[in-house]
MARVOTOR-778776 format. One record per residue: residue number from 1; x, y, z of N, C-alpha, C in turn. Coordinates in Angstrom, 1 decimal. Each point is the difference from the previous one (the first is absolute). Layout:
N
    nr     n_c1     n_c2     n_c3    ca_c1    ca_c2    ca_c3     c_c1     c_c2     c_c3
   NUM        X        Y        Z        X        Y        Z        X        Y        Z
...
//
This chain:
201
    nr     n_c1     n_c2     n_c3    ca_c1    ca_c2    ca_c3     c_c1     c_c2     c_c3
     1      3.9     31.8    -14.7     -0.2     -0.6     -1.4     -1.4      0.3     -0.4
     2     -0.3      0.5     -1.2     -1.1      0.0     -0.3     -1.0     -1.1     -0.6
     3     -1.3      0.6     -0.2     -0.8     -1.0     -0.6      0.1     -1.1     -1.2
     4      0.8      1.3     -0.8     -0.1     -0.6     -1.6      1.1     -1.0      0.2
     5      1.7      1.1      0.7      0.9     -1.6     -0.3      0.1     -1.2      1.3
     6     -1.1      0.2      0.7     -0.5     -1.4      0.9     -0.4     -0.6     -1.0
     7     -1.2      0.1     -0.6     -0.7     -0.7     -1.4      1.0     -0.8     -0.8
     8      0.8      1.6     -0.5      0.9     -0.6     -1.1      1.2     -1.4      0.6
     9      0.3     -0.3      1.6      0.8     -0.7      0.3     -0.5     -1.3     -0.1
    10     -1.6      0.0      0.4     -0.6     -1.1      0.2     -0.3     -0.6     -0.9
    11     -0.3      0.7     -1.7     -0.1     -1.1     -1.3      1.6     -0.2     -0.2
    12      1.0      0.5     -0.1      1.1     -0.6     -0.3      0.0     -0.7      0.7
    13     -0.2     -0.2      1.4      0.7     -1.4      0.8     -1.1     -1.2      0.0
    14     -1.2      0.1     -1.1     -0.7     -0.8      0.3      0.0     -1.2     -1.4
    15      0.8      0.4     -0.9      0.2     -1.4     -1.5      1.4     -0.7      1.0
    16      0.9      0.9      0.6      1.0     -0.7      0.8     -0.3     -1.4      1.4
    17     -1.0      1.1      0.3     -0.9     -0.7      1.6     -0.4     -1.4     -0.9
    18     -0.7      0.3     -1.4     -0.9     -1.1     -0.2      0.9     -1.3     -0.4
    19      1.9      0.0     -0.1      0.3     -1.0     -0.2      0.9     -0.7      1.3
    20      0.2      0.6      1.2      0.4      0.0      0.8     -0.8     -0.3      1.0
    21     -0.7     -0.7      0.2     -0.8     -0.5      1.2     -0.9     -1.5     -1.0
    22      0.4     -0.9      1.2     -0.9     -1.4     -0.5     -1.5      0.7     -0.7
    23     -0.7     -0.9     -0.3     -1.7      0.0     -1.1     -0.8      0.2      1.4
    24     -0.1     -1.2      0.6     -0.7      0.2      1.2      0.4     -0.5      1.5
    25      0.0      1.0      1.4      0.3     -0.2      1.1     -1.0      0.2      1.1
    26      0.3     -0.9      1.2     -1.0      0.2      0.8      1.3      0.5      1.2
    27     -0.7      0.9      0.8      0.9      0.1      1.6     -1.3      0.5      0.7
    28     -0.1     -0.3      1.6     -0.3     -0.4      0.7      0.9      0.0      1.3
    29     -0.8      1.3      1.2      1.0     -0.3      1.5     -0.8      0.8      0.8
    30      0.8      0.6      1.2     -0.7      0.8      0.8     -0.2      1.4     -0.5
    31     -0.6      0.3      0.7      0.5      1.8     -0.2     -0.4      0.7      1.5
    32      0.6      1.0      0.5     -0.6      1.0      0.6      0.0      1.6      0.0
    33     -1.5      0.8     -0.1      0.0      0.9     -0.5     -0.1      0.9      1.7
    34      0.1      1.5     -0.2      0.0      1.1      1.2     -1.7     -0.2      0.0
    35      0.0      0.5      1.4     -1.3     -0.1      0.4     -1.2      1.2     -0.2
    36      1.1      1.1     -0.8     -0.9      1.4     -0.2      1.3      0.7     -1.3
    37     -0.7      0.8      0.0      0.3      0.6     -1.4      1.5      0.9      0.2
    38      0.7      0.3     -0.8      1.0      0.5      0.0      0.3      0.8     -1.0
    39      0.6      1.8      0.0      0.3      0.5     -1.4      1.0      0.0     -0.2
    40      1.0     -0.4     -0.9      1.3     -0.7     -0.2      0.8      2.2     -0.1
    41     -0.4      0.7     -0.2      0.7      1.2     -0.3      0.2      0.6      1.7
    42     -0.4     -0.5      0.9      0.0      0.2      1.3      0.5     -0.9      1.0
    43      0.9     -1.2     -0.3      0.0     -0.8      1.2      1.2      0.5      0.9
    44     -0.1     -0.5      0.5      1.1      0.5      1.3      1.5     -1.1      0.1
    45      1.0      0.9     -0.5      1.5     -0.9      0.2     -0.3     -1.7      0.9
    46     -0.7      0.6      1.3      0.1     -1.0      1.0     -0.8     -1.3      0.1
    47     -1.2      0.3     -1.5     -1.4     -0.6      0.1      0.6     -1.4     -0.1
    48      0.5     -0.6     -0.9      0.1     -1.5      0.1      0.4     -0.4      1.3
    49      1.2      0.4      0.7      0.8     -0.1      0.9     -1.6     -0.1      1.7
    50     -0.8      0.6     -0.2     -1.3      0.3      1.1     -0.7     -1.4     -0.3
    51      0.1     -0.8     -1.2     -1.2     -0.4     -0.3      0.0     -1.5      0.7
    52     -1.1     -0.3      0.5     -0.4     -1.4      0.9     -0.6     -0.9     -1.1
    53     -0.1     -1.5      0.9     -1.3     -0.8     -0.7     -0.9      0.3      0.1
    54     -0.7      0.7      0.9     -1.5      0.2      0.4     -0.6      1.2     -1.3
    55      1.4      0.7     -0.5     -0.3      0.6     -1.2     -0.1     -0.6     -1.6
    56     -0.7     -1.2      0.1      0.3     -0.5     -1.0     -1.2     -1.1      0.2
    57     -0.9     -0.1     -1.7     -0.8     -1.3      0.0      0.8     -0.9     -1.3
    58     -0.3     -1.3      0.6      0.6     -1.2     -0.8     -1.3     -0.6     -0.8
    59      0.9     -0.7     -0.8     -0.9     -0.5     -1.1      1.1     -0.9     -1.4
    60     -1.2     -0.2     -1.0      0.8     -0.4     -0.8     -0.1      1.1     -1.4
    61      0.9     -0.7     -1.1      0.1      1.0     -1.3      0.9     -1.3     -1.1
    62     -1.4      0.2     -0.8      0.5     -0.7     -0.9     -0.2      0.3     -1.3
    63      1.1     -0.3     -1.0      0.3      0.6     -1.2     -0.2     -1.0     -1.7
    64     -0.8      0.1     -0.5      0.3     -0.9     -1.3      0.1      1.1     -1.3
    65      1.1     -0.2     -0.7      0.6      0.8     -0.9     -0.2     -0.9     -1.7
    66     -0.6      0.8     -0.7      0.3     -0.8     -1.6      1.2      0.8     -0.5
    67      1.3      0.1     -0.2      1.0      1.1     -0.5     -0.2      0.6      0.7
    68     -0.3      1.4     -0.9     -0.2      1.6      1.2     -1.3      0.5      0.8
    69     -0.6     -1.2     -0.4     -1.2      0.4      0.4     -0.6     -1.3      0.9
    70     -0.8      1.1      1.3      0.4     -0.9      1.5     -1.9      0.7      0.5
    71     -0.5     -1.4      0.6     -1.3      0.5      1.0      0.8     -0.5      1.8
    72     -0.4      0.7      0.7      0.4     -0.4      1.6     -1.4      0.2      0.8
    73      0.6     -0.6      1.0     -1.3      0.4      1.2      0.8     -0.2      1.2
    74      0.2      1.1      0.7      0.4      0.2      1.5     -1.3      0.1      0.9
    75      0.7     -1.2      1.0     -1.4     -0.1      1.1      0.6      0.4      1.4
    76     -0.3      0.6      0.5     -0.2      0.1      1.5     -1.0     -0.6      0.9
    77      0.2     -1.5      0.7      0.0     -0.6      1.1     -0.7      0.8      1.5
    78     -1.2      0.3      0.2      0.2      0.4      1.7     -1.3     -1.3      0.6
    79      0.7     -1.0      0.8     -0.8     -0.7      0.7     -1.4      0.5      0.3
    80     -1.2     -0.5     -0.2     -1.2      0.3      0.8     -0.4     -1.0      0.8
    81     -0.7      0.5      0.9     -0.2     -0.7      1.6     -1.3      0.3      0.0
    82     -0.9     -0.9      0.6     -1.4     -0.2      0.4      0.1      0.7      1.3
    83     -1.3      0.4      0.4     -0.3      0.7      1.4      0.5     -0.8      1.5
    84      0.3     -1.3     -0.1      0.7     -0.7      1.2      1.5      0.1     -0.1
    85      0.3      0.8     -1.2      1.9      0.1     -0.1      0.6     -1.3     -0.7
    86     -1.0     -0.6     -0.5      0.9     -1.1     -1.2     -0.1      0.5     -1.2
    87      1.6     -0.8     -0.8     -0.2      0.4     -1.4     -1.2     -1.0     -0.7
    88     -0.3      1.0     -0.9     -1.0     -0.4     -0.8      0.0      0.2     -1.4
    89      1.2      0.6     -0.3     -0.5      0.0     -1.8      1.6      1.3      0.0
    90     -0.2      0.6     -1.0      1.0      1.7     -0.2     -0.8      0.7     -0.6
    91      0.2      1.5      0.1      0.1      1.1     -0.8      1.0      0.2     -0.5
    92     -0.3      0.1     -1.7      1.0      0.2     -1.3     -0.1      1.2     -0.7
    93      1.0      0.6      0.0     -0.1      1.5     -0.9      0.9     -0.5     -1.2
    94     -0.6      0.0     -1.3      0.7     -0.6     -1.5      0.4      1.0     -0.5
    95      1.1      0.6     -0.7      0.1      0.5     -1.3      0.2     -0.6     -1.0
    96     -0.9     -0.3     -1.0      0.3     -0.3     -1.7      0.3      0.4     -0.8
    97      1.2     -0.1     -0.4      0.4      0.7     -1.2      0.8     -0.5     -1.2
    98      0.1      0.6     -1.2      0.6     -0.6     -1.2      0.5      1.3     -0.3
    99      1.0      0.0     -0.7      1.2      0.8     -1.0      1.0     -0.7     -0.4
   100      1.2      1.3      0.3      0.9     -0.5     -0.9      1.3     -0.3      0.8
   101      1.2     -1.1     -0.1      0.9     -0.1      1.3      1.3     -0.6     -1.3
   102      1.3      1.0      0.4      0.7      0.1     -1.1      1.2     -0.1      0.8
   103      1.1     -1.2     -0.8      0.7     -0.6      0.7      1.7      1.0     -0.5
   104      0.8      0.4      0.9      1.0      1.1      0.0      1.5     -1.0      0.5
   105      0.6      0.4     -1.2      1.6     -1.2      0.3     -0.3     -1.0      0.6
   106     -0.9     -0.8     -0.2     -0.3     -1.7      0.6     -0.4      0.2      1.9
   107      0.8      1.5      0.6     -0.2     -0.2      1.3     -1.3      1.0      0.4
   108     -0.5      0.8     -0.7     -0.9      1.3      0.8     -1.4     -0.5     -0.8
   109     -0.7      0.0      0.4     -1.7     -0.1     -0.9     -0.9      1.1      1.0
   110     -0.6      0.8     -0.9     -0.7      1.2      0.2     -1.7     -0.2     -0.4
   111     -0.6      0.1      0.4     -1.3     -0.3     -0.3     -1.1      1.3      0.2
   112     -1.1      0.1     -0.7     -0.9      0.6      0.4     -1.9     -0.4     -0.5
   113     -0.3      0.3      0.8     -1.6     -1.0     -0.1     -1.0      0.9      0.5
   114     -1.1     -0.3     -0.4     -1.5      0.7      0.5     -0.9     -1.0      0.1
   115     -1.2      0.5      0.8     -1.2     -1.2     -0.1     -0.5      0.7      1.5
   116     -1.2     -1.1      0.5     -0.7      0.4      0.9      0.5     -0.9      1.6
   117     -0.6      1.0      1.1      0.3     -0.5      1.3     -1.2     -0.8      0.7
   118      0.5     -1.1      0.4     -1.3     -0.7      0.6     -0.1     -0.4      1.7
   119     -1.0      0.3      0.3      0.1     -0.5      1.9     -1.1     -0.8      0.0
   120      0.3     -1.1      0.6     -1.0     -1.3      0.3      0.2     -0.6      0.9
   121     -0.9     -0.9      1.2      0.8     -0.5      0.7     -0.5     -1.4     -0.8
   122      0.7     -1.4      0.9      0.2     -1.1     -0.9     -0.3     -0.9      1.7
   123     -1.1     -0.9      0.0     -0.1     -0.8      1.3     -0.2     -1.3     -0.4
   124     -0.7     -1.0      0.9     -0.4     -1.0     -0.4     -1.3     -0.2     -1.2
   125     -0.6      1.4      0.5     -1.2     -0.7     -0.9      0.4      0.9     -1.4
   126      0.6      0.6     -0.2      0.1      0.8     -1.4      0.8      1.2      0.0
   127      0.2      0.8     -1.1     -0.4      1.4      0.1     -1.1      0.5      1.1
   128      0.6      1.1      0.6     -0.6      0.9      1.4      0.0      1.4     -1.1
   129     -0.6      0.0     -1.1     -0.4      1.3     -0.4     -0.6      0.6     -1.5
   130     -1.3      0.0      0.5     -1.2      0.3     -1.1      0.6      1.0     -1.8
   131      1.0      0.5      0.7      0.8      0.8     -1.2      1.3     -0.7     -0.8
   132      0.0     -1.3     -0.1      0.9     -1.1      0.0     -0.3     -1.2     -0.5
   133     -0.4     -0.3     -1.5      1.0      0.4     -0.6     -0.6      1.6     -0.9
   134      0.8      0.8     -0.4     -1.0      0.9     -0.5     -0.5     -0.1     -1.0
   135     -1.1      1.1     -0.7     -0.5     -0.1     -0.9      0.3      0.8     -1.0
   136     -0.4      0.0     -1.8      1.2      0.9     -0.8     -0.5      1.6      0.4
   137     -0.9      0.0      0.7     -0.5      1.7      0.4      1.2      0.5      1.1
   138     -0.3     -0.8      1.1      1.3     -0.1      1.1      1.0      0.0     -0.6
   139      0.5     -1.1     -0.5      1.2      0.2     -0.7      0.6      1.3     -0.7
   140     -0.6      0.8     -0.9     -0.2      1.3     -0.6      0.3      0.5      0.8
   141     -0.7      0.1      1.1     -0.1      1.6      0.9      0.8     -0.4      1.2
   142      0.7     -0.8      0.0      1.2     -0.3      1.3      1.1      0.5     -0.2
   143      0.9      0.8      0.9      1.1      0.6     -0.3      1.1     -1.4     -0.6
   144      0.7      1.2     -1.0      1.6     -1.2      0.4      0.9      0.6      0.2
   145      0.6     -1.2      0.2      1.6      0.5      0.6      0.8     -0.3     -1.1
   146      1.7      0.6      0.7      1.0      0.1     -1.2      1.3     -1.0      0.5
   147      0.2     -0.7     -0.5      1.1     -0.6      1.0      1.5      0.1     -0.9
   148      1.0      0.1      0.9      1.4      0.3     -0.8      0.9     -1.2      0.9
   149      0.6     -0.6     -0.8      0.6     -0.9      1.2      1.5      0.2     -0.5
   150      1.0     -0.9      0.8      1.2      0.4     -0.8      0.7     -1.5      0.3
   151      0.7     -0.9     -0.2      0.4     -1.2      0.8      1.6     -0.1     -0.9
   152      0.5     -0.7      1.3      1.8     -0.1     -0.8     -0.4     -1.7      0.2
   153      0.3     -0.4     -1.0     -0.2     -1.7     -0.6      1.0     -0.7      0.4
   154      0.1     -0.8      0.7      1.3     -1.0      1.0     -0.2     -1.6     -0.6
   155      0.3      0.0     -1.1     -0.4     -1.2     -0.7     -1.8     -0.5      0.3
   156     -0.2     -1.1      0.7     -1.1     -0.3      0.4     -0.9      0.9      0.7
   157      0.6      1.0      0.8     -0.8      0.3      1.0      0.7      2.1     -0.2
   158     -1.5      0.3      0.4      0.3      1.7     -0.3     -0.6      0.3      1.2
   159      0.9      1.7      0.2     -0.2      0.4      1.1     -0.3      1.5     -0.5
   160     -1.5      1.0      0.3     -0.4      1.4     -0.4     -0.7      0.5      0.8
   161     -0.5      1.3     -0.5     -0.4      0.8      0.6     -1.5      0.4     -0.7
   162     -1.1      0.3      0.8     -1.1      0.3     -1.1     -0.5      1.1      0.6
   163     -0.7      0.7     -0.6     -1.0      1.3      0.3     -1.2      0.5     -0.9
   164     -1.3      0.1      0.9     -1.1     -0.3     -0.2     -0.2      1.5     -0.1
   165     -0.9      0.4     -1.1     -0.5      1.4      0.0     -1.5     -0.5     -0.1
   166     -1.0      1.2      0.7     -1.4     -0.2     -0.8     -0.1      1.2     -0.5
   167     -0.4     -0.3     -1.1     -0.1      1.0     -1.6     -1.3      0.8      0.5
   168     -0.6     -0.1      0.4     -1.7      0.6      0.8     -0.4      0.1     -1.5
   169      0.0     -0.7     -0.9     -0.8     -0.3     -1.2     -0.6     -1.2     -0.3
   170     -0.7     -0.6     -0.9     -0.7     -0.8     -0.2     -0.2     -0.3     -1.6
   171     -0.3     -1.3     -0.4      0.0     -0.4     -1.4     -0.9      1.1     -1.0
   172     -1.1      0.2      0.6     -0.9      1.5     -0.2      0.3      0.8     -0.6
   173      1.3      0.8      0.9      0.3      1.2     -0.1      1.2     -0.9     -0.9
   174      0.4     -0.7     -0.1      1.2      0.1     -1.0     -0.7     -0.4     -1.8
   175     -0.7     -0.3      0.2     -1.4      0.4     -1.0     -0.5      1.4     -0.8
   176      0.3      0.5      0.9     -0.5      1.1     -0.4      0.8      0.7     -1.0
   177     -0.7      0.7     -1.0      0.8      0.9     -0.9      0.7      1.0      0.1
   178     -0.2      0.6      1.7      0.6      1.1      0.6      1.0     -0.7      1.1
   179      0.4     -1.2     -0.2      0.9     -0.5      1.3      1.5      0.4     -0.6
   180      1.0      0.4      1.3      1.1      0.6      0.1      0.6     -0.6      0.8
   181      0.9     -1.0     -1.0      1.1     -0.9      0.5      0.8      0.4      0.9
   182      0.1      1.2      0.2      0.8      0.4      1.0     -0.4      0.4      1.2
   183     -1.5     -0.1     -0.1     -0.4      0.4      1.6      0.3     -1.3      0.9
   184      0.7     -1.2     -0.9     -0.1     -0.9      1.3      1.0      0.1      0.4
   185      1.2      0.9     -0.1      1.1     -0.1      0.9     -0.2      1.7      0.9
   186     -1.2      0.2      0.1     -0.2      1.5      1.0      1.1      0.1      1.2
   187     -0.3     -1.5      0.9      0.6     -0.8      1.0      0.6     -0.9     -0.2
   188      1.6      0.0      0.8      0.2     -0.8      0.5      0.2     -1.1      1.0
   189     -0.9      0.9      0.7     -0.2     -0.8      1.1      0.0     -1.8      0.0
   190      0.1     -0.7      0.3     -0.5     -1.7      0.2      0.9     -0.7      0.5
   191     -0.3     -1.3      0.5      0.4     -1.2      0.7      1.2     -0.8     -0.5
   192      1.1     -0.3      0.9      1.3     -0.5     -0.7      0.2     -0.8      0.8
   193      0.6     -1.6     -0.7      0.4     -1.0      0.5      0.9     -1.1     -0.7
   194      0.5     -0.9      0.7      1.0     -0.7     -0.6     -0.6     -1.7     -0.1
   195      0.4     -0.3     -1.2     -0.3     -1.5     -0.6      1.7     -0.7      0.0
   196     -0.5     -1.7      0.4      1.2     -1.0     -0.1     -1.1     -1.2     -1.0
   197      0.4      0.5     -1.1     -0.4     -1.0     -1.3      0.6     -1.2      0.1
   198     -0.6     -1.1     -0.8      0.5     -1.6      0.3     -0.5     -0.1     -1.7
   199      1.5     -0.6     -0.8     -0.8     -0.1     -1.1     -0.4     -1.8     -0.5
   200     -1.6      0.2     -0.3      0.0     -1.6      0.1      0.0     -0.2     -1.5
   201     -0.3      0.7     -0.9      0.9     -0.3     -1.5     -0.3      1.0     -1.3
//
């Protein structure tokens, strides 16, 4: 499919999208994503069939939508431990993002988003990291990511798929009068995992 009638599918389905989904929703559940990167034009017939828990970090992902238009943040969970081996706090890797999430025969919702990636850890006494929260210079010059999600809607409760690209660009370069929309799909390499949504309204 090309670029133009990808484009052209997404404004027609989007005065339709805009009367077909409630004004405003929240969902909220687990998620878990692969633990290294993956290029989807290469995987192997057998790959899901190999795959363990140890290959997978858990976390949460949650979604607030006005119509077609949706911000999220997926977090990844990994316990931190103090030098005696107790827990003491986690390390959080965030994605933030907002776009657009457009609802298909009542059962399929397709989404896509951008925004920046965050790693902090979180203990008793605070934030564990001087770059956190950022600043609008940081912010600027921090990569983002691209996220595509896809979920089939079971009344209350949805069950998808998501995949994380990093664009290796920055608010800067998309700034710029010489930026080329299309270098952010050079790669597609990135990170794929599955969400169980809970919708609380």
């Amino acid at each position: 499919m090309s670029k133009r009638l990808l484009i052209l599918s997404v404004v027609c389905m989007l005065p339709v999208s805009l009367f077909a989904v409630d004004l405003i929703g929240l969902r909220i559940g687990p998620t878990a994503m692969l633990n290294y990167e993956i290029n989807p034009e290469e995987v192997d017939e057998d790959f899901f069939a190999n795959l363990e828990i140890d290959d997978f970090s858990l976390g949460l992902d949650a979604r607030f939508n006005l119509t077609v238009f949706e911000v999220n943040a997926l977090a990844l969970i990994e316990p931190k431990t103090n030098d005696d081996g107790d827990l003491y706090g986690a390390n959080i890797k965030a994605n933030i993002g907002a776009g657009i999430s457009l609802p298909l025969l009542d059962i399929i919702r397709l989404g896509v988003f951008a925004g920046p990636a965050l790693n902090f850890a979180l203990t008793p006494e605070g934030i564990e990291d001087d770059d956190f929260p950022m600043s609008e210079d940081e912010l600027f010059a921090s990569n983002l990511f691209l996220r595509l999600t896809a979920d089939v809607m079971l009344g209350n409760i949805s069950v998808g798929g998501t995949y994380i690209l990093d664009t290796n660009t920055n608010l800067n370069n998309i700034l710029d009068p010489g930026f080329e929309p299309g270098d952010v799909f050079d790669s597609l390499i990135g990170q794929a995992g599955v969400s169980v949504l809970f919708e609380l309204f």
